[in-house]
Backbone bond lengths (Angstrom), bond angles and torsions (degrees), N, CA, C in turn:
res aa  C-N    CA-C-N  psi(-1)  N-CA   C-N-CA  omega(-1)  CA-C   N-CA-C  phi
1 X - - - 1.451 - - 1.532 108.43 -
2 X 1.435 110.44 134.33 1.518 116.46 170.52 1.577 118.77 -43.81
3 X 1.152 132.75 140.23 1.631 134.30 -170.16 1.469 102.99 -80.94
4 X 1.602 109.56 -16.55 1.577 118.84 161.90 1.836 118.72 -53.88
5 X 1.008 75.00 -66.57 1.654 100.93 175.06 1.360 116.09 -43.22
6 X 1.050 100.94 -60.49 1.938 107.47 175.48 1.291 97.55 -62.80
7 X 1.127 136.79 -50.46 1.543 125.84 -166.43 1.669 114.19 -71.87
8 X 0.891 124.79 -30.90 1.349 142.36 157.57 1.856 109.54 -53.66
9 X 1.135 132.74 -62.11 1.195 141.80 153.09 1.505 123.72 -51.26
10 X 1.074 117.15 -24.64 1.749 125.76 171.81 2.167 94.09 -70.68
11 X 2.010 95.27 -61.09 1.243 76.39 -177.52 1.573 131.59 -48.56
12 X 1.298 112.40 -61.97 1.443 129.10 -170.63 1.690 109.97 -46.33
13 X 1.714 103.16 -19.45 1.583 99.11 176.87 1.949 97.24 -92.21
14 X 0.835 127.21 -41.93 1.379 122.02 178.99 1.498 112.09 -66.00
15 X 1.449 129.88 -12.37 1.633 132.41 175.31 1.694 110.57 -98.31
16 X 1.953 102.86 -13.66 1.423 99.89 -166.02 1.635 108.52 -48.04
17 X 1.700 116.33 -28.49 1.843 85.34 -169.51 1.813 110.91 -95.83
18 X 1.207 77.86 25.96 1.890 97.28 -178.05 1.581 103.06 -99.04
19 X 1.035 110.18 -51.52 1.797 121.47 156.72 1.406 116.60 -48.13
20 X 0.989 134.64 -47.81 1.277 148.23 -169.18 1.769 103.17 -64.89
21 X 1.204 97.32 -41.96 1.724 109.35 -152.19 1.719 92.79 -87.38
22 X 1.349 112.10 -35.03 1.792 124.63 175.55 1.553 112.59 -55.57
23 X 1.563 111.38 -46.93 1.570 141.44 175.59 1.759 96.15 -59.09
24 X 0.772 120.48 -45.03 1.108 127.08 -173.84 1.518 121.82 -71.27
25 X 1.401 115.08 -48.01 1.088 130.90 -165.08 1.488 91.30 -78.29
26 X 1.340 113.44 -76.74 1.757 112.34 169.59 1.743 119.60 -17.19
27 X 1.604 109.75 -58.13 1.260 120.93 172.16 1.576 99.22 -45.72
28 X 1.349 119.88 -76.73 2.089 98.14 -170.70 1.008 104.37 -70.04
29 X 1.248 142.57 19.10 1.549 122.22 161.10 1.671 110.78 -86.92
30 X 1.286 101.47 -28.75 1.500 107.37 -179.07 1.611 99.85 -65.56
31 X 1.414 114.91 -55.43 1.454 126.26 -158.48 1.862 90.16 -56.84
32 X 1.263 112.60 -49.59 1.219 118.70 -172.71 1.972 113.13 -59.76
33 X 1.359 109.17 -43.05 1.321 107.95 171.81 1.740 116.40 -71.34
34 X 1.256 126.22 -35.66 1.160 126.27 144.37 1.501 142.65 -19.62
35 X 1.633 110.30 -66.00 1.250 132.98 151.92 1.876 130.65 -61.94
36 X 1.198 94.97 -13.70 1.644 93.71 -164.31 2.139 97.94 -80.60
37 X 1.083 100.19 160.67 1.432 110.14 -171.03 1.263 104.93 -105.60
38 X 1.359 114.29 153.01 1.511 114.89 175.83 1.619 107.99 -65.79
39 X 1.284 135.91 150.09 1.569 130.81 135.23 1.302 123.15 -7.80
40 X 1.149 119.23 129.51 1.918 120.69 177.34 1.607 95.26 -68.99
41 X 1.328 123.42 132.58 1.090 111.70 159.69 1.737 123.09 -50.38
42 X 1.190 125.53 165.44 1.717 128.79 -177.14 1.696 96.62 -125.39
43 X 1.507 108.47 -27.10 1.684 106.06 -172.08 1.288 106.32 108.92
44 X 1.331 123.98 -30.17 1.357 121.24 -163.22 2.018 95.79 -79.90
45 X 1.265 90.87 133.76 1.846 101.58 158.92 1.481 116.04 -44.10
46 X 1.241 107.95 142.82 2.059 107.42 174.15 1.239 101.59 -142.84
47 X 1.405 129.28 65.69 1.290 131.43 167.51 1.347 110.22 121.56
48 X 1.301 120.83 -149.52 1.595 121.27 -168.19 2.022 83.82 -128.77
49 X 1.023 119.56 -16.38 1.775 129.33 -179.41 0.998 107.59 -88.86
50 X 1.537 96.92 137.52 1.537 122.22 -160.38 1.476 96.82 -90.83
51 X 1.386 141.22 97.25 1.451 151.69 160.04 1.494 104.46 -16.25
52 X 1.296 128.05 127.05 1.397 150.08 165.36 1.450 128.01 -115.55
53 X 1.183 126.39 60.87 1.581 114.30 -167.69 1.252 126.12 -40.44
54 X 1.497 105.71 -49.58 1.238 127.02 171.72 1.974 125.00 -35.33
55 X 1.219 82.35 -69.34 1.639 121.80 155.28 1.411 105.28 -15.82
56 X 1.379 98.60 -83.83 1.850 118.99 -172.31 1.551 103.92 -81.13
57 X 1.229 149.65 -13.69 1.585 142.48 134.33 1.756 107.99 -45.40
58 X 0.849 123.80 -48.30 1.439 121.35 -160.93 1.992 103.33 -77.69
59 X 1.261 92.04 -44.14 1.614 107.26 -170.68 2.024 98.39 -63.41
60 X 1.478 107.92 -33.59 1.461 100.03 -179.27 1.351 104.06 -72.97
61 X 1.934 121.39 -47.61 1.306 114.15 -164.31 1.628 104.89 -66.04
62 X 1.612 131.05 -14.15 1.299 115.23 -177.83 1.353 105.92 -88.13
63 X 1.412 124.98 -14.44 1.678 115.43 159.81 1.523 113.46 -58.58
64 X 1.145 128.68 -37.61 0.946 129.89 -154.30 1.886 103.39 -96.00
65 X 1.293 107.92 -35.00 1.782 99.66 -167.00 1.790 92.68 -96.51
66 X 1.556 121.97 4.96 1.204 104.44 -178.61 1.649 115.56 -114.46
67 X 1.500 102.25 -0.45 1.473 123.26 154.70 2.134 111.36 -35.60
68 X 1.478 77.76 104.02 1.823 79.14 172.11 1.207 126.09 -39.08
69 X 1.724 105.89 -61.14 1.369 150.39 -174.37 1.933 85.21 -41.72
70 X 1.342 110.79 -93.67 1.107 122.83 168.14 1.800 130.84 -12.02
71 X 1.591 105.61 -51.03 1.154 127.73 144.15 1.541 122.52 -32.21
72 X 1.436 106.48 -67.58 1.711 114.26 -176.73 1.123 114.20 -86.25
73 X 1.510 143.91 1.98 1.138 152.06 155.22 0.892 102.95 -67.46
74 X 1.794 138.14 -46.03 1.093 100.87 -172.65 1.995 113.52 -101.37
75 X 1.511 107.36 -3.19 1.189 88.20 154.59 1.347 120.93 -48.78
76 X 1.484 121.25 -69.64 1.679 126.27 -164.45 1.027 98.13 -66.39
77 X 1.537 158.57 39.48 1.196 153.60 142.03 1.823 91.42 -91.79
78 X 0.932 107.06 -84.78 1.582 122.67 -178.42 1.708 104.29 -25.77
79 X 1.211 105.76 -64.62 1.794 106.31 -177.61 1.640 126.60 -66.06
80 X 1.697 92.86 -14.36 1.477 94.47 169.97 1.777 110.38 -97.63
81 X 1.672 118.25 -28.07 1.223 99.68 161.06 1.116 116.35 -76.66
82 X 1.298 163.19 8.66 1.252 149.13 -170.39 1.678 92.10 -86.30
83 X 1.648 106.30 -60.88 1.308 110.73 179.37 1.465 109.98 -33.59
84 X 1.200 122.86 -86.53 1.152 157.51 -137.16 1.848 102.67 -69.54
85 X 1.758 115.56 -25.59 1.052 104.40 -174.96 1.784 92.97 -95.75
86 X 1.538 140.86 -11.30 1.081 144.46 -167.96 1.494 86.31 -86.45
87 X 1.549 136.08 -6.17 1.829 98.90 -176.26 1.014 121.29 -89.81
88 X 1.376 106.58 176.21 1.889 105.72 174.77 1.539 106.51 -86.17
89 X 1.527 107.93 169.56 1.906 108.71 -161.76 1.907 100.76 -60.28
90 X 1.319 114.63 -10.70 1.572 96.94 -159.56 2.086 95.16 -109.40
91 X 0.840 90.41 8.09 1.850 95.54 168.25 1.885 97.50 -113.62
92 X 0.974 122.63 -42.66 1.256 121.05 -175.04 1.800 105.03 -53.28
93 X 1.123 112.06 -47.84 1.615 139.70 176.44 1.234 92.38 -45.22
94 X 1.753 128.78 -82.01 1.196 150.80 157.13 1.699 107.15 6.01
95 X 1.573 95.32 -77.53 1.499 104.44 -178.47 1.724 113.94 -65.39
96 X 1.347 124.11 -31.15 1.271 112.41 -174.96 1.395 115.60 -100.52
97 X 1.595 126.67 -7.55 1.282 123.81 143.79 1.601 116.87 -70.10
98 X 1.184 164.73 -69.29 1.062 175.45 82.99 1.796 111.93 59.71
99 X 1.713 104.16 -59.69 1.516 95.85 172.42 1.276 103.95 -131.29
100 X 1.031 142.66 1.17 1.600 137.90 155.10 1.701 131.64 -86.11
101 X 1.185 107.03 6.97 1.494 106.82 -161.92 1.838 94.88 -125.84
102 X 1.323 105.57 112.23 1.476 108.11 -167.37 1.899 99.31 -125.67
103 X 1.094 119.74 142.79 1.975 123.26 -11.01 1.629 103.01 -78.30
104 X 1.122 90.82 143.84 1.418 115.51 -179.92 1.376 128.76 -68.23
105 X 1.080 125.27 90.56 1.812 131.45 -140.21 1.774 101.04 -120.70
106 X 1.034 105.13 5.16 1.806 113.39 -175.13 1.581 106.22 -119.62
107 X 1.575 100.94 129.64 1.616 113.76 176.67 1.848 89.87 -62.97
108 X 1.574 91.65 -175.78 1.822 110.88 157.48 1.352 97.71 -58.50
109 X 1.332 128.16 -64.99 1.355 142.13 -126.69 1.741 92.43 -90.22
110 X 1.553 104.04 -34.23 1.986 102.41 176.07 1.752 104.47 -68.73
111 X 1.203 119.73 -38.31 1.262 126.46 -174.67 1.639 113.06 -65.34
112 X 1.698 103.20 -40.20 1.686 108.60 165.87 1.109 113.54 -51.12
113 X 1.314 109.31 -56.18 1.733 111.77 -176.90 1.410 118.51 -56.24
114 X 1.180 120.53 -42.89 1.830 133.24 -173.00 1.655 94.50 -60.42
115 X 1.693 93.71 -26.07 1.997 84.90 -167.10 1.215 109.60 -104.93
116 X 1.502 122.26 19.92 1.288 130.62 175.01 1.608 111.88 53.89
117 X 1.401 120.43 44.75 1.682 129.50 -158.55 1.494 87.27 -139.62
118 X 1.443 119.15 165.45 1.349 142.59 166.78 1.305 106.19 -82.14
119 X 0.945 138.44 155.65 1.736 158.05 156.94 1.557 108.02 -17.19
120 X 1.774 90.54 -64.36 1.455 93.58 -165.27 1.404 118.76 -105.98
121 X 1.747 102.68 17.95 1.640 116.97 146.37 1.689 113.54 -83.34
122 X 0.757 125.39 -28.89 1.811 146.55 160.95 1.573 100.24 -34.43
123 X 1.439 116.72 -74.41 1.236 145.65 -159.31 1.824 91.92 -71.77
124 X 1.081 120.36 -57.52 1.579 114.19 -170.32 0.993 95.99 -70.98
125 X 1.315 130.67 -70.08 1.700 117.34 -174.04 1.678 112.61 -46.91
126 X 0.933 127.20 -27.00 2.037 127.02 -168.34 1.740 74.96 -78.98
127 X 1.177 147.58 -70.58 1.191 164.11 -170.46 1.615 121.77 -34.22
128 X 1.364 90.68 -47.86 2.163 111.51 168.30 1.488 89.98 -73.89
129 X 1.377 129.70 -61.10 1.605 107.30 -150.10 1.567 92.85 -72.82
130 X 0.867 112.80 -53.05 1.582 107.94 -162.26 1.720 110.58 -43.41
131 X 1.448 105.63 -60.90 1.415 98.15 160.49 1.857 149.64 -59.00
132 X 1.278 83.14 5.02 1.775 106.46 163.31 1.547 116.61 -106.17
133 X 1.205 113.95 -31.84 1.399 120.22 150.58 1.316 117.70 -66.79
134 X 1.079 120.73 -32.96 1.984 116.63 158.35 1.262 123.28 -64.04
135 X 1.207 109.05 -60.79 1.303 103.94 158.41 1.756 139.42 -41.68
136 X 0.797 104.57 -58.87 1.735 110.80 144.24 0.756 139.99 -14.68
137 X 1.349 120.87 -52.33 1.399 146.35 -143.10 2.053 96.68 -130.29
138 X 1.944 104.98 -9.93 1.506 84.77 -167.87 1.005 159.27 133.77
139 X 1.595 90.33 -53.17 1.365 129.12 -164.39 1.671 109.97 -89.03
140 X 1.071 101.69 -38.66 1.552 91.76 162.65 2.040 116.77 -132.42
């Protein structure tokens, strides 16, 4: 795998609960554009356009579900849990010391040790997930 690639995938696993929380936020905005009510009418005229609630609900939710960004969030949500729920407890460890555990106060080599692994068992395993998360996702 490209050293691009992994680094790109390191990020997106260290932002996943930052992703999550974005997915989220979008999600009640939809629920919220969904639910929201038109204006009471007052009587007074507002233009020469004939008011559509309907109309202008639909036109926000297609900004919103046709968002790329939005789009690939939730791929790389999906491709990193798929990974991530298939590991065994001492890669799972791996991933949530390494890119889940903030602030981040452990070398590679402190994180080897915590995982009772060698250096360059550290490095192959960071190396397998990432490249199953590429794969996933595509990329290679």
């Amino acid at each position: 795998m490209r050293k691009d690639i992994r680094i790109y995938i390191e990020r997106e696993l260290s932002d996943f609960h930052i992703t999550l929380k974005e997915i989220e936020q979008v999600d009640d905005l939809r629920e919220d554009i969904l639910n929201e009510s038109p204006p009471p009418p007052d009587g007074l005229p507002r233009g020469g356009e004939v008011s559509d609630p309907t109309l202008n609900r639909f036109v926000k939710l297609d900004k919103l579900t046709t968002c790329r960004r939005m789009n690939q969030m939730h791929k790389t949500v999906y491709a990193i849990k798929w990974v991530v729920d298939e590991l065994p407890p001492e890669k799972l460890k791996l991933v949530q010391l390494k890119y889940w555990t903030r602030p981040q106060t452990l070398t590679d080599t402190g994180i080897a040790l915590k995982l009772n692994c060698h250096p360059n068992t550290f490095y192959l395993w960071r190396n397998g997930i990432c490249e199953a998360i590429a794969r996933n996702l595509g990329l290679i």
